[in-house]
C-alpha positions as CSV (number, residue, x, y, z in Angstrom):
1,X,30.4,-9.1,2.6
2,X,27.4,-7.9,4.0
3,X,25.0,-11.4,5.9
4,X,21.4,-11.6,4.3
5,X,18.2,-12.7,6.0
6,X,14.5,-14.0,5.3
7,X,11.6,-14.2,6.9
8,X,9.7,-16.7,4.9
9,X,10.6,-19.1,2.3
10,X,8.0,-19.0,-0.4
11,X,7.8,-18.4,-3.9
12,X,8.8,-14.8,-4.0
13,X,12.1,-15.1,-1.4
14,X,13.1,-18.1,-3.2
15,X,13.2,-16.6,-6.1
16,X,15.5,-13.3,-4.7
17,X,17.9,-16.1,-2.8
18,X,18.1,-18.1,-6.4
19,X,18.8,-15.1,-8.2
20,X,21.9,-14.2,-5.6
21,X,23.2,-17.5,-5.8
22,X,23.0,-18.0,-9.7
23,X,24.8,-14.7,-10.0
24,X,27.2,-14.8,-7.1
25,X,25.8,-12.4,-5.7
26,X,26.8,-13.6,-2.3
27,X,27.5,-17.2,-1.3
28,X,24.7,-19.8,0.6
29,X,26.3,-19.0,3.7
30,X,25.9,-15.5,4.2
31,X,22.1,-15.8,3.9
32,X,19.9,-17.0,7.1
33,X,16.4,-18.1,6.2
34,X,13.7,-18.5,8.9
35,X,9.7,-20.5,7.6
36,X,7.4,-22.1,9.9
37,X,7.3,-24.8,7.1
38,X,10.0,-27.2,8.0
39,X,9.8,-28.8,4.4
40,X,10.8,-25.2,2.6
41,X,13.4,-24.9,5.0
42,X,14.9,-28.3,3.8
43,X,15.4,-27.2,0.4
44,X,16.8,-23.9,1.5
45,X,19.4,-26.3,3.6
46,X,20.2,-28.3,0.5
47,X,21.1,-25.4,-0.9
48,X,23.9,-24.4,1.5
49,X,22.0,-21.9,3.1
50,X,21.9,-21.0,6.9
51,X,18.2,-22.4,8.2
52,X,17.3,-21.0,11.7
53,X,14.9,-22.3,13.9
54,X,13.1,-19.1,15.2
55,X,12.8,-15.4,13.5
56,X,15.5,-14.2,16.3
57,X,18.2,-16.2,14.5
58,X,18.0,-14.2,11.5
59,X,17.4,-10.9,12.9
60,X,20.6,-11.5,15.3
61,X,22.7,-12.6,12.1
62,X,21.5,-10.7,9.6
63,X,23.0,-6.9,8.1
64,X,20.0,-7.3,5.4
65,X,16.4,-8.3,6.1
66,X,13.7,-9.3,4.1
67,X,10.2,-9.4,5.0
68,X,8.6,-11.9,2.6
69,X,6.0,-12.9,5.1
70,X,2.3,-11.8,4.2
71,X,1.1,-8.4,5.6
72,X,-1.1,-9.7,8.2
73,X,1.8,-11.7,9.9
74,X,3.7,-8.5,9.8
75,X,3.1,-7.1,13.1
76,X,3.8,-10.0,15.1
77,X,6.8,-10.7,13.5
78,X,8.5,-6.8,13.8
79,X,7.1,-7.6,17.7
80,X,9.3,-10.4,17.7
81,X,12.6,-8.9,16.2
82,X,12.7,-5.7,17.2
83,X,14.9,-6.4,20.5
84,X,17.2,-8.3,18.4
85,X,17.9,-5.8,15.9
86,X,19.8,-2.7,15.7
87,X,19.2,0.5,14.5
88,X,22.0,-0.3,11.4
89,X,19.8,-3.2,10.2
90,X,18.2,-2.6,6.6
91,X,14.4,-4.1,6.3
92,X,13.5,-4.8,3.3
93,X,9.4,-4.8,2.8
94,X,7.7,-6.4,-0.6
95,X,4.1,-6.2,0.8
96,X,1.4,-4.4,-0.4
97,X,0.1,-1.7,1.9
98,X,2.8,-2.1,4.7
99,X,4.5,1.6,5.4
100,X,8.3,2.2,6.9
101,X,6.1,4.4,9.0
102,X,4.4,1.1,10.0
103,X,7.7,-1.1,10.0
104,X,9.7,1.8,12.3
105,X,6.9,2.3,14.7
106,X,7.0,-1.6,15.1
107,X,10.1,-2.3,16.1
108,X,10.8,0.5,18.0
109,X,13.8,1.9,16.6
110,X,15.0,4.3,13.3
111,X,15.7,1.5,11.4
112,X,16.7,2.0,7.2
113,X,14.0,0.7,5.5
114,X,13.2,0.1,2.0
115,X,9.9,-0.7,0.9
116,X,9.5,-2.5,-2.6
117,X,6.7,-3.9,-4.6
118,X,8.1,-7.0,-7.1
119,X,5.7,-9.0,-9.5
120,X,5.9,-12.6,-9.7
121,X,7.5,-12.8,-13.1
122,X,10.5,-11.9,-10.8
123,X,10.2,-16.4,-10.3
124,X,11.8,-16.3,-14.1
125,X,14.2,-13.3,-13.7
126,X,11.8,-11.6,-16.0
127,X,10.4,-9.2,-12.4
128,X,9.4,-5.3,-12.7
129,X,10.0,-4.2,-9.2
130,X,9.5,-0.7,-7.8
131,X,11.2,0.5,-4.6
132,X,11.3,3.6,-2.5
133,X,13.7,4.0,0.8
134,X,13.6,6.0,3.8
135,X,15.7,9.0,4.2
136,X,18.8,7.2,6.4
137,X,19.6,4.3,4.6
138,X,22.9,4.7,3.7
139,X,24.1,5.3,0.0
140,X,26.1,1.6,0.2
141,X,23.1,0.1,1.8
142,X,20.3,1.2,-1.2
143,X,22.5,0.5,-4.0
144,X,22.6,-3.5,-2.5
145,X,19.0,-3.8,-2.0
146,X,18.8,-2.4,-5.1
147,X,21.2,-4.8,-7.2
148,X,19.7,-7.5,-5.3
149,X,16.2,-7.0,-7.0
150,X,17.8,-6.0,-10.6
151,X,19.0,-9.7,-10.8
152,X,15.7,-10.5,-11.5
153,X,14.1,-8.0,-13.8
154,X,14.2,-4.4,-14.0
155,X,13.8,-2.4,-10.5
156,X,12.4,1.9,-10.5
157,X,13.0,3.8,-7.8
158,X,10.0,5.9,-6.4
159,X,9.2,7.9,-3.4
160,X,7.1,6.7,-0.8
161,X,3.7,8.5,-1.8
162,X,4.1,6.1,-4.8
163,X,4.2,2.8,-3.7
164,X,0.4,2.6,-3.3
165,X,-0.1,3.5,-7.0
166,X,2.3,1.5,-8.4
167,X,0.9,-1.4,-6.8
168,X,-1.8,-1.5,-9.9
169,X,1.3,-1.2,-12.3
170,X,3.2,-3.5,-11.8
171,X,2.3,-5.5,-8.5
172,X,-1.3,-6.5,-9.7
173,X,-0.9,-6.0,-12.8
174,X,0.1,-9.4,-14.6
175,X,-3.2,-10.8,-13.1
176,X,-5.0,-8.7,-15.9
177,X,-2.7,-10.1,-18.4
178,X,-3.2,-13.3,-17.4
179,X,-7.1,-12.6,-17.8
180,X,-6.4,-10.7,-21.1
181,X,-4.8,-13.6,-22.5
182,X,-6.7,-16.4,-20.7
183,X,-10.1,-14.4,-22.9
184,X,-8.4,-14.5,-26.3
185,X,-7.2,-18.7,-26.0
186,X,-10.6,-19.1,-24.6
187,X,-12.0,-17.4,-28.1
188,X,-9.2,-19.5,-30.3
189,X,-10.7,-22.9,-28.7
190,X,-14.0,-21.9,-29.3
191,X,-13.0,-21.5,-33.0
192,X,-11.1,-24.8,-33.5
193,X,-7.6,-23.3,-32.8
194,X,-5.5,-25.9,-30.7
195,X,-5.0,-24.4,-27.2
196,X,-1.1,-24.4,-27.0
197,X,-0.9,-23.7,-30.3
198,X,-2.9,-20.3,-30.0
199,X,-1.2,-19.6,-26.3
200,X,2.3,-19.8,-28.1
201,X,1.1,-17.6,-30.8
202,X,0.0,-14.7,-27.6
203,X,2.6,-15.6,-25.6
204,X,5.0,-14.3,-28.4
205,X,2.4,-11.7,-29.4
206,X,2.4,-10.1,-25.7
207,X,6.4,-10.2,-25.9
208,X,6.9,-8.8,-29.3
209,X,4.4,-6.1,-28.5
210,X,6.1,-5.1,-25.7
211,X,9.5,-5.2,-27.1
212,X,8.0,-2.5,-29.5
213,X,6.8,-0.7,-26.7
214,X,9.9,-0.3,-25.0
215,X,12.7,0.0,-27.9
216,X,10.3,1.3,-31.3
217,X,10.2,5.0,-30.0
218,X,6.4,5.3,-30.5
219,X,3.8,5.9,-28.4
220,X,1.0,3.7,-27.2
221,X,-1.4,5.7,-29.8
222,X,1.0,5.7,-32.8
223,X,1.2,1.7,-32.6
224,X,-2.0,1.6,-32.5
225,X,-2.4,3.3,-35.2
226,X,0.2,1.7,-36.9
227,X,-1.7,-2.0,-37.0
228,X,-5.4,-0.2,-37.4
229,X,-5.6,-0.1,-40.9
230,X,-8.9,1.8,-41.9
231,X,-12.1,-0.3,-42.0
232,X,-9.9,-2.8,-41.5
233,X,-9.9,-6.1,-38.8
234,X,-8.4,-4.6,-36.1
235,X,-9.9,-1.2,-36.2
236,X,-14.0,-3.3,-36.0
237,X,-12.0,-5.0,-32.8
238,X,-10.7,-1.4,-31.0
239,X,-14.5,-0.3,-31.7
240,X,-16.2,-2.9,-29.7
241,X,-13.6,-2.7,-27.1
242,X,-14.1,0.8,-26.3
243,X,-18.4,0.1,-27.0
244,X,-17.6,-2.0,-23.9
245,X,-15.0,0.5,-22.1
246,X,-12.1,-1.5,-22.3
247,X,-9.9,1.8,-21.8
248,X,-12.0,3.0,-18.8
249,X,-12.5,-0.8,-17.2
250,X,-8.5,-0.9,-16.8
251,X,-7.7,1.9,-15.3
252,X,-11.1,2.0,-13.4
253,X,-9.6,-1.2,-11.8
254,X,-6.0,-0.3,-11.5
255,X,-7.7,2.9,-9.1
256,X,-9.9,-0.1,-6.9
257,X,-6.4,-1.7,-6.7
258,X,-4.6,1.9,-5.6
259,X,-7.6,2.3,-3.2
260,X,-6.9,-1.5,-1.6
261,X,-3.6,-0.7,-1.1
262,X,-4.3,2.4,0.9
263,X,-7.3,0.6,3.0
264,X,-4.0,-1.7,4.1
265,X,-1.5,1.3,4.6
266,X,-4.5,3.0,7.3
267,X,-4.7,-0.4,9.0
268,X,-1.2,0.0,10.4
């Protein structure tokens, strides 16, 4: 059974250790967890995991390491592991704009790296995580970082030249949902419709639309199509969205996201 570590215990590594305990995945006491906050590591202790009082306690313990620490506090902390690692430890990456390049020329050794880019439906085992790897992790290695993310959603593999892109698709992108939806309950107050009751109404709206998305067989335009009836409601709604450019405001914005993410990846 291979020994798990964390840097950082925030939202997004609780919800990965969560996920491997509520599975079985592996038991509490083959993960090691390491936070500055001495309160998160409390409730990572009351769960029966290892808590460690400085990064070098994971990195000396831990097969499996991931960086769930925000990009800016990556360089220090690869500084800090990199004599207590070996060249046989996996890191794990889920930030934005942080290379294995970047990881490998940090700590100073070949080390198998897999860089991955979750969302933060991942909280409610509802996640859409992409992941690319470098070229000597082993086989056995991959397929467990893998698994460990498909516990919590679905997981595509990429390469490398990728991972900036993808950001905008899945990283960023339930931030425009949210906005998409947060616009149309807005609009249903406005006209009398009780919040929740309108919220519940997109809520199931957004999930039934992309169940037919993923399982009808038709395309984005043939739905379309399919609830556009001509002259009708929804056809006057598609018209003033693309008057205003809806079509060319999202992916106008998904490419300042890709661009972000690549002002990051030349900081390294």
């Amino acid at each position: 059974m291979k020994k798990f570590g964390f840097f950082g215990a925030g939202n997004m590594a609780t919800a990965i250790i969560d996920g491997m305990i509520r599975s079985n995945f592996t038991e509490p006491e083959s993960i090691f967890v390491y936070d500055i906050d001495t309160e998160k590591l409390s409730v990572m202790q009351q769960k029966g995991i290892n808590t460690c009082k400085n990064s070098g306690d994971v990195a000396k313990n831990a097969e499996i390491i991931v960086l769930a620490v925000k990009p800016q506090n990556y360089k220090e902390l690869l500084n800090e592991i990199k004599n207590d690692i070996s060249e046989q430890t996996v890191l794990v990456s889920i930030a934005a704009g942080i290379s294995i390049d970047f990881i490998v020329k940090n700590v100073e050794k070949n080390v198998p790296v897999v860089r991955v880019m979750p969302n933060t439906p991942l909280l409610l085992g509802k996640g859409s995580t992409a992941m690319a790897k470098s070229e000597n992790i082993s086989d056995e290695d991959f397929k467990i970082v893998y698994d460990l993310f498909a516990l919590s959603g679905t997981v595509e593999i990429l390469t490398e030249d990728l991972m900036n892109a993808v950001i905008s698709v899945n990283g960023s992108s339930p931030a425009y949902i949210y906005l998409f939806a947060k616009a149309m309950a807005d609009y249903a107050v406005e006209q009398g419709i009780n919040y929740d009751s309108a919220m519940n109404l997109i809520c199931a709206t957004f999930e039934g639309s992309a169940a037919m998305l993923k399982h009808s067989g038709d395309t984005p335009d043939v739905l379309i199509k399919k609830v556009s009836s001509p002259g009708g409601t929804t056809l006057k709604a598609l018209e003033t969205l693309d008057s205003l450019h809806f079509y060319d405001a999202v992916k106008n914005a998904m490419d300042a996201c890709t661009k972000r993410a690549i002002e990051l990846c030349s900081n390294d």
